[in-house]
C-alpha positions as CSV (number, residue, x, y, z in Angstrom):
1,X,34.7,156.7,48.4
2,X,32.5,154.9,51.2
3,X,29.6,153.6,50.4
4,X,26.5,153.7,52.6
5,X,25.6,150.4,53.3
6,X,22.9,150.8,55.4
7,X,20.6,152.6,52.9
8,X,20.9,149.1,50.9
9,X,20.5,147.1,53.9
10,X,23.4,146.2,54.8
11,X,25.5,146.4,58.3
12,X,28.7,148.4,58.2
13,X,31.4,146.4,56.6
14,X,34.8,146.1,57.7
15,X,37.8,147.2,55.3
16,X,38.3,144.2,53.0
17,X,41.2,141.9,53.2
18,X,41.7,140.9,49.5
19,X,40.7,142.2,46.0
20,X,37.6,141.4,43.9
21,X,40.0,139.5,41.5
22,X,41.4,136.9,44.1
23,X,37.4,136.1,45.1
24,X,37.2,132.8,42.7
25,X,40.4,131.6,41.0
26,X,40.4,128.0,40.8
27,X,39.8,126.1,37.7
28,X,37.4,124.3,38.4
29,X,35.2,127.1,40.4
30,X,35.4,129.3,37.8
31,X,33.9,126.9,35.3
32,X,31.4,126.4,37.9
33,X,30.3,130.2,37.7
34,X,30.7,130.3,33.9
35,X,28.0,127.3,33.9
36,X,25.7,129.0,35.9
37,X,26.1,126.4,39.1
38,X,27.9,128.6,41.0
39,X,26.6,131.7,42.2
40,X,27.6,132.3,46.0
41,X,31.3,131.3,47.5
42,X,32.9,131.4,51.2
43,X,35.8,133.2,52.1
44,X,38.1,133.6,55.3
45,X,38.2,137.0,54.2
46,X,35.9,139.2,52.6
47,X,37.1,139.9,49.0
48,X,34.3,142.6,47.4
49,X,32.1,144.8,48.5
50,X,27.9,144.9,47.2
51,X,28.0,146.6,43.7
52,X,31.6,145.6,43.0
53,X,32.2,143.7,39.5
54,X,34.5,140.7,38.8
55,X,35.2,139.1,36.0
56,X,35.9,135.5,35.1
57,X,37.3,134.8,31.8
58,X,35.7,138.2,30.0
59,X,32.4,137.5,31.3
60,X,31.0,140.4,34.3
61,X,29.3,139.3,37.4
62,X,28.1,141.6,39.9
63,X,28.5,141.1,43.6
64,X,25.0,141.9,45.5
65,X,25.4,140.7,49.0
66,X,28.4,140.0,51.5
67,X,27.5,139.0,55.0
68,X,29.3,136.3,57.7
69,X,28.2,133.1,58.6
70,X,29.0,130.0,60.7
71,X,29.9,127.4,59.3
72,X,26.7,125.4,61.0
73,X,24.2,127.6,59.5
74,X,25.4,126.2,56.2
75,X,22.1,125.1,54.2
76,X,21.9,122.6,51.6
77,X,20.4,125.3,49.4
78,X,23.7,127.2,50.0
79,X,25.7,124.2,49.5
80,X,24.0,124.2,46.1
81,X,24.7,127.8,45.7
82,X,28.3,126.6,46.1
83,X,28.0,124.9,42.6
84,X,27.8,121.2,45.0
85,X,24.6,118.7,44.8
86,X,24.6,118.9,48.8
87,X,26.6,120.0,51.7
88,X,28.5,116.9,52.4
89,X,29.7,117.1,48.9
90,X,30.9,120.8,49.5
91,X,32.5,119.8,53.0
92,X,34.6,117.5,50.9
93,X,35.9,119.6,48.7
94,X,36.8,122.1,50.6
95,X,39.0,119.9,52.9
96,X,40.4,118.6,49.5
97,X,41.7,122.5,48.2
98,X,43.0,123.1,52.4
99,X,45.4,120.6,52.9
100,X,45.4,120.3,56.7
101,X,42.0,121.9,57.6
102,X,39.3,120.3,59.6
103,X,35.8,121.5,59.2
104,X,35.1,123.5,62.2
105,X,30.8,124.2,62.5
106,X,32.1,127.4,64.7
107,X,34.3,129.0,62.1
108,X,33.0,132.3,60.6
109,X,33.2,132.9,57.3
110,X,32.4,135.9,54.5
111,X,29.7,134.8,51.7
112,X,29.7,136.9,48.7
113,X,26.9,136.0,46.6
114,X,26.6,137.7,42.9
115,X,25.0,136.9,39.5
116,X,26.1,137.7,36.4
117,X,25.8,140.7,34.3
118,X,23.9,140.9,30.9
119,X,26.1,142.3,28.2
């Protein structure tokens, strides 16, 4: 069943490329979410469409908006979104989970932002 993104706002979205469940699965990110710091993260891919749920250790967040972005619109404020105290402090990370991978300010990626679901 397709949904109709453009009623919601949204631009058509392409077929994703993963599942919901594969969207956050490290450790330490999913503590981030489960504290509350985390509430946006970047894919290659995009993992979930708007509406779709994942959980995280029992607990239901709801995915409200995927869109792509460069890499050199990246904010501070999204960097914070990211669960990070600034954007040079996400840069790092991320380099430290990719083995290999220089930060390229060109390189498009999915953001799925979501918040979680009361109970």
């Amino acid at each position: 069943m397709k949904k109709n993104y453009l009623e919601k706002g949204y631009d058509m979205l392409p077929h994703k490329t993963c599942s919901v469940d594969r969207l956050i699965t490290l450790s330490q990110d999913i503590q981030r979410v489960l504290e509350g710091k985390k509430t946006s993260t970047r894919r290659h891919g995009r993992y979930a469409d708007p509406g779709e749920i994942m959980i995280l250790r029992g607990k239901k967040f709801e995915i409200y908006k995927v869109y792509r972005q460069a890499l050199r619109e990246l904010t501070e404020e999204q960097a914070q979104s990211e669960g990070f105290a600034n954007l040079n402090e996400y840069k790092d990370y991320i380099l430290s989970i990719h083995p290999g991978l220089t930060w390229n300010p060109e390189a498009k990626v999915w953001v799925h932002e979501f918040r979680p679901l009361e109970e």
